[in-house]
C-alpha positions in Angstrom: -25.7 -38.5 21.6 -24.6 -36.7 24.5 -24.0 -32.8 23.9 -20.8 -32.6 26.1 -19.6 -35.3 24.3 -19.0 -33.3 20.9 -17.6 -29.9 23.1 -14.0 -30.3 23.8 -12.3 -28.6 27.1 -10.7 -25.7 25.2 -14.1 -24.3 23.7 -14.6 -21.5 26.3 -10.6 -20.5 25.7 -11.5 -20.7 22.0 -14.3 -18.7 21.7 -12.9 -15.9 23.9 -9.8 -15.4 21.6 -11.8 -15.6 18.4 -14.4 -13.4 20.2 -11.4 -10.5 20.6 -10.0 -11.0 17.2 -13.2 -10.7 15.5 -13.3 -7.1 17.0 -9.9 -6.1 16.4 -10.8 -7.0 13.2 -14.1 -5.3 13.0 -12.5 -1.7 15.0 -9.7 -2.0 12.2 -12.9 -2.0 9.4 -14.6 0.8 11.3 -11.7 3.0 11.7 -10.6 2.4 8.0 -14.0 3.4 6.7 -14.1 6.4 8.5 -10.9 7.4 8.4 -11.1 7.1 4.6 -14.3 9.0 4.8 -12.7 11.8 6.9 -9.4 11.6 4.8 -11.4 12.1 1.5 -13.8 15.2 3.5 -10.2 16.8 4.4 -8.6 16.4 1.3 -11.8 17.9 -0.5 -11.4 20.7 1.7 -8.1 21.4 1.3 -8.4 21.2 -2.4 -11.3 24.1 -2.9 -9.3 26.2 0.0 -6.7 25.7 -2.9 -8.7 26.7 -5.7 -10.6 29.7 -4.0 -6.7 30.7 -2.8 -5.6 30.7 -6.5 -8.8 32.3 -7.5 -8.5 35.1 -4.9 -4.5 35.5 -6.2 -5.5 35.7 -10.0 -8.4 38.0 -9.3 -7.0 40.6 -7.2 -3.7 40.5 -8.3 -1.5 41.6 -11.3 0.2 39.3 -13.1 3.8 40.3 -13.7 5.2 40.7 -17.9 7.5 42.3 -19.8 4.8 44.7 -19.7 3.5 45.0 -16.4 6.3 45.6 -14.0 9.0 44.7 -16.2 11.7 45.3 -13.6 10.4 43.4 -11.2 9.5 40.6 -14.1 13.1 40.5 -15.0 14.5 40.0 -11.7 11.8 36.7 -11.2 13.5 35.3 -14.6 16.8 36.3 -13.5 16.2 34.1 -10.0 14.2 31.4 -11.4 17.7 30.7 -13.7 20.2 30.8 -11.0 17.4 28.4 -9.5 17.5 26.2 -12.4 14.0 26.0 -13.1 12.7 25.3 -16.6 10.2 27.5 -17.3 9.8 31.1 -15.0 6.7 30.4 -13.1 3.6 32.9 -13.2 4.2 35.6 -10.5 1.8 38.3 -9.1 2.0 41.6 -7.2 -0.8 42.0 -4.9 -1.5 45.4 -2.7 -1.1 44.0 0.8 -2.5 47.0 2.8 0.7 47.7 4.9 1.6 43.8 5.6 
């Protein structure tokens, strides 16, 4: 059996547009992985600059009561109702060194 026989005239034409969706398909893969990977690395970043934020706050900061600063305190519950909010969130004086 002859070769050319079982090749039909559009084979080149076929091969060449499979050829470029198969690395569309593979530069959509490799660009997914990786920007997974680098979404994941940022969002772990952002998450302990988060956490060492907080940390930094609560650590250096005083936490405002009806017994530390309780002017101040009651002025943050008097905003937070006019703001409609349903619990008074946790709010803390730090010194700021003249900023």
């Amino acid at each position: 059996m002859d070769i050319q026989r079982l090749r039909t005239g559009k084979e080149k034409s076929l091969f060449a547009i499979s050829l470029v969706v198969s690395l569309l398909a593979w530069i959509v893969v490799v660009v997914t992985v990786i920007g997974i990977f680098y979404a994941l690395f940022f969002g772990l970043f952002m998450l302990i600059a988060h956490v060492l934020m907080i940390a930094h706050i609560k650590g250096h900061g005083v936490r405002l009561s009806e017994k530390q600063l309780p002017e101040i305190y009651a002025r943050v519950i008097s905003a937070s109702e006019k703001l409609g909010l349903k619990t008074t969130p946790e709010v803390y004086v730090m010194q700021a060194g003249g900023r």
